[in-house]
C-alpha positions as CSV (number, residue, x, y, z in Angstrom):
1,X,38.1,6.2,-25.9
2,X,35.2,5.1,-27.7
3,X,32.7,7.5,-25.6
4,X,34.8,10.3,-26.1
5,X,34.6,10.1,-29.9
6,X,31.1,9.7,-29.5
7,X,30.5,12.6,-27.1
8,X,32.6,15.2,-29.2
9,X,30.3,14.6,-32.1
10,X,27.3,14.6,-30.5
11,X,28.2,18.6,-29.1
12,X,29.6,19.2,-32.9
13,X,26.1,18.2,-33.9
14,X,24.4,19.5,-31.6
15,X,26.5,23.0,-32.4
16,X,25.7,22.5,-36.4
17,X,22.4,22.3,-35.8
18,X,21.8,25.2,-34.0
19,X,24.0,27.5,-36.1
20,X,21.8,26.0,-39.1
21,X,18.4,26.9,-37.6
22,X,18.8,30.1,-35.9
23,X,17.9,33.3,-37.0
24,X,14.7,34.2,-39.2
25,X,16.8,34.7,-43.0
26,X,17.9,31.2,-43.1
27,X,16.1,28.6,-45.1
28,X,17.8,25.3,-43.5
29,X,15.9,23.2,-41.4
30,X,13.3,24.8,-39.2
31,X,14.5,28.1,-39.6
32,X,12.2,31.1,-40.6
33,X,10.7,32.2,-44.0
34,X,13.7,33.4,-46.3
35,X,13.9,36.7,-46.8
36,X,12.1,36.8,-50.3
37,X,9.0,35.2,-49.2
38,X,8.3,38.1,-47.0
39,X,10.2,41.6,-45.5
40,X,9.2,44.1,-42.6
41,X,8.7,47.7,-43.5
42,X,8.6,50.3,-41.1
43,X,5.7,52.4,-41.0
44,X,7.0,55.4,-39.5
45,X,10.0,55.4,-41.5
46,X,10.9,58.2,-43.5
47,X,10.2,56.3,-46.7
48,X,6.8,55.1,-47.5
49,X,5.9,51.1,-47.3
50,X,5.9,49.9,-51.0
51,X,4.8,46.4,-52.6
52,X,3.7,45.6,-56.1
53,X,0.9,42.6,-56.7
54,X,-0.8,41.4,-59.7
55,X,-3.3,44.5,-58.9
56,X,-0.7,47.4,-59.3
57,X,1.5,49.1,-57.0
58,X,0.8,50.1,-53.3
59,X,2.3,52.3,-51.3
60,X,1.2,53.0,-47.0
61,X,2.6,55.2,-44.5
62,X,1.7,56.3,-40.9
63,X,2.1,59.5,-39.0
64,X,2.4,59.7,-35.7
65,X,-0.1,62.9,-34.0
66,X,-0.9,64.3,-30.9
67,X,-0.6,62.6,-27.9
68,X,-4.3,62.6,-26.3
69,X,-5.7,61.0,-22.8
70,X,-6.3,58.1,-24.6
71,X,-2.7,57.6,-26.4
72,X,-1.0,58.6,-29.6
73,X,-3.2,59.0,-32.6
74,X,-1.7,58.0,-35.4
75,X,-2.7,58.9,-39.5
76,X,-2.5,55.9,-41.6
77,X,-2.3,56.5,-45.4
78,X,-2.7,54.0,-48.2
79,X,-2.6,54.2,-52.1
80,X,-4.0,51.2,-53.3
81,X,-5.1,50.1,-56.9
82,X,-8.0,48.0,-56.2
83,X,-11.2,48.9,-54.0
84,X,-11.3,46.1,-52.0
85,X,-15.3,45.6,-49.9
86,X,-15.2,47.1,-46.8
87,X,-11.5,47.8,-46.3
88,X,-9.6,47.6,-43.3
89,X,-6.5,47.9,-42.0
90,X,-6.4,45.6,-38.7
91,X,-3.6,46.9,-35.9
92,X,-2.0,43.3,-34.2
93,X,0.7,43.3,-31.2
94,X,3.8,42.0,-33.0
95,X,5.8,42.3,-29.7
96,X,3.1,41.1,-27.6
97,X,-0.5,40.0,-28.6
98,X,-3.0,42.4,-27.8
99,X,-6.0,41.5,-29.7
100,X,-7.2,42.8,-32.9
101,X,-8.5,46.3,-33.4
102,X,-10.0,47.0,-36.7
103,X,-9.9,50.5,-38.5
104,X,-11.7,51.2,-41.2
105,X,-10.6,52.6,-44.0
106,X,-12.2,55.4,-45.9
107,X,-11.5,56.4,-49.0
108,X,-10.7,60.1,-50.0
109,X,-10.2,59.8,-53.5
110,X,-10.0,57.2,-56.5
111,X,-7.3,54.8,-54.9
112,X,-6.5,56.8,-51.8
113,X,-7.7,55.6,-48.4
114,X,-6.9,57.2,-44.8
115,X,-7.8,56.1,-40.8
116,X,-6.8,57.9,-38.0
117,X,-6.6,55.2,-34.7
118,X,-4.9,55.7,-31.5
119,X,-2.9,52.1,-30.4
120,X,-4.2,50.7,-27.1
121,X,-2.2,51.8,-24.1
122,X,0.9,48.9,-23.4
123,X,3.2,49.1,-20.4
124,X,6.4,48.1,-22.9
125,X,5.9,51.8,-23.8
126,X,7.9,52.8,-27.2
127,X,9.2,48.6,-27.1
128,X,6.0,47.9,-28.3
129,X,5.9,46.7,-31.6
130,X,2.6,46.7,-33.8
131,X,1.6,45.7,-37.2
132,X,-1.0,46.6,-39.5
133,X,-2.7,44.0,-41.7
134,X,-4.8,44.6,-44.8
135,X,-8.1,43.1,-44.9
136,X,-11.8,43.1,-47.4
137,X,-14.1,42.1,-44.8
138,X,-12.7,38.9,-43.2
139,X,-10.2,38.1,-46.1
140,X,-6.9,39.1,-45.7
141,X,-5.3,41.0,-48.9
142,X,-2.4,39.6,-50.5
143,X,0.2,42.3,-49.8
144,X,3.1,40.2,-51.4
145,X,4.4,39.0,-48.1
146,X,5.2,42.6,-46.9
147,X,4.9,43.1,-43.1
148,X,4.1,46.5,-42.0
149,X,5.5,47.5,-38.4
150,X,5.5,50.3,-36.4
151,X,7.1,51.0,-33.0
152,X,4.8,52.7,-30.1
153,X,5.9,56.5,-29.4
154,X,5.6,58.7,-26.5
């Protein structure tokens, strides 16, 4: 009878503790970052990615262009209030890692920067998930936790 206590609250434990660390929102033991530590924006979407850091307010957005032999090129746009040293925005795999790609970005006028890249070719297709990173050089930018993502298009 003994075992059978046992054994019932080893699987309710065992239950409790995956309920409690599953899922990226929740702050219980091992799971994710909350929520307000960081949030994903999408790039593409029909409103622009917004943050707000010590520096000011940002605000970056991507269009998707022609398709090419080479891939989509895509038009990424960023108002940003400093004028960070050699600025970059770096595409990463988010679904898959791909490697790094940096792009520069070039400024077109006080506080507005542009790149035009085209993604590298993944077999996921439109699955593929990528993210953009904001970097000076080597040092990545302190974008408030905000974790721009775009999905691959046709």
């Amino acid at each position: 009878m003994l075992r059978a206590y046992l054994a019932v609250g080893l699987v309710i434990a065992v239950i409790g503790l995956t309920v409690m660390t599953s899922g990226d929102d929740t702050p219980w033991i091992g799971g994710g970052e909350s929520s307000s530590q960081s949030s994903s924006c999408d790039l593409l979407g029909p409103e622009p990615c917004t943050w707000t850091t010590r520096e000011g307010e940002w605000r970056a957005s991507l269009r998707a262009g022609e398709a090419g032999e080479q891939g989509v090129q895509y038009h990424f746009s960023l108002q940003a209030p400093v004028a960070p040293e050699r600025f970059l925005a770096v595409l990463r795999g988010q679904s898959m890692y791909m490697g790094e790609y940096p792009v520069p970005l070039v400024e077109k006028s006080e506080g507005r920067y542009a790149a035009t890249f085209t993604a590298p070719f993944c077999a996921t297709g439109t699955e593929m998930i990528w993210r953009v990173e904001l970097r000076s050089g080597e040092r990545p930018l302190d974008i408030n936790g905000k974790l721009m993502t775009f999905n691959a298009v046709k």
